[in-house]
C-alpha positions, 0 to 999 in steps of 0.5 A: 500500500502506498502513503496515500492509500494508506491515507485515503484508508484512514479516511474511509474508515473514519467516514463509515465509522463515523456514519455507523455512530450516527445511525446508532446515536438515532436509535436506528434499528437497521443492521449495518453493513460491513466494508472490505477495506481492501476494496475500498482502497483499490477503488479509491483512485488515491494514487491519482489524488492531489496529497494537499487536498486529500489533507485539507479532505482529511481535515475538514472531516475530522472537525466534523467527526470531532464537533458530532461526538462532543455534541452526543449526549451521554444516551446517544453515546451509550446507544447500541446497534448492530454492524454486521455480525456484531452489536457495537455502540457510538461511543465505542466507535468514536473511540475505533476511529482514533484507536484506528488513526493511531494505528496507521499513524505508527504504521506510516512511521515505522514503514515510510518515515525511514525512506524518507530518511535515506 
């Protein structure tokens, strides 16, 4: 995977996750679906996309991600709902979002800062 699919993967989670605490923070009782995040990568077009403009996407999306879950009341966040095959609530996916960007942060460090370096 490349920097910027790594990026776009990030973004795309962050997106899905934060629609799934949506639908769970208004009692929606629909099952949600599940993703193949290798597909959503091969269909990203990521490679193509401009790197200053897929940051100012980024950012402007986790504004809003972090403006909806500090709006959340307590209920709403204690909300649960069901992805798939299994219940999760939109507190738990606030924090899936950000345990999953630190992830790949490590994992753009570990893997791609020591090229830069060279």
């Amino acid at each position: 995977m490349t920097i910027m699919e790594v990026l776009m993967h990030i973004l795309d989670t962050e997106r899905i996750f934060a629609f799934r605490a949506f639908c769970i923070s208004r009692n929606d009782p629909h099952v949600l679906h599940g993703f193949d995040e290798n597909e959503y990568v091969e269909n990203s077009r990521a490679s193509i996309k401009d790197f200053y403009s897929l940051q100012q996407e980024y950012a402007a999306h986790h504004q809003y991600v972090l403006h909806f879950f500090r709006n959340l009341t307590w209920n709403e966040s204690e909300s649960w709902g069901k992805v798939a095959n299994f219940e999760v609530s939109a507190r738990i996916l606030g924090y899936a979002i950000a345990g999953h960007t630190l992830h790949h942060s490590e994992v753009l460090k570990q893997k791609y800062l020591p090229l830069l370096n060279r």
